[in-house]
N, C-alpha and C positions, 0 to 999 in steps of 0.2 A: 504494500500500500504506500510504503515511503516512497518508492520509484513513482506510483502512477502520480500521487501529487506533487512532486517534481514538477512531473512531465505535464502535469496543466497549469503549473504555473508558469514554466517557461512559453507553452503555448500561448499565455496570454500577453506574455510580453512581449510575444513575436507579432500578435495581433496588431498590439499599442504600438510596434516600432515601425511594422510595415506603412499602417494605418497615418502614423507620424510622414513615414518620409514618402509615399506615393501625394501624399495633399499639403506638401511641405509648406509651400509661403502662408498657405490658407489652414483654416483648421480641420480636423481628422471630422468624417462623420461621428453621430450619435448614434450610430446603430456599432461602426468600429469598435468605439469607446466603451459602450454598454458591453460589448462581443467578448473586448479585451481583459476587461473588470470580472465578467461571470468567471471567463476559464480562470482566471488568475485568482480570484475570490473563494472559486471554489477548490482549487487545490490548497491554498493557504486554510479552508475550514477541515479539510480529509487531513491534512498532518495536525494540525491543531487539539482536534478531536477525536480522531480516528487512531493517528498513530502516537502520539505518545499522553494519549489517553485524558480525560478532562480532570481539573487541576484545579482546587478553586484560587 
């Protein structure tokens, strides 16, 4: 499980960067931004809570 949320947090970074630099002088879509946020949101909650367990 530590691998898979890794791997969607990087994917969401990859989101935000491509998102960044395809609409570089202008800003990145809302829907990019949103895209980038879930993947990335949600792998930071799977290692959070998932992998090293909830902690108060």
């Amino acid at each position: 499980m530590y691998y898979l949320a890794k791997i969607f947090q990087a994917a969401g970074l990859t989101v935000l960067l491509i998102g960044f630099m395809a609409n570089f002088p202008r800003l990145m879509s809302r829907m990019t931004l949103v895209l980038g946020l879930v993947l990335f949101g949600f792998g930071w909650i799977i290692q959070r809570y998932v992998v090293r367990g909830r902690r108060p």
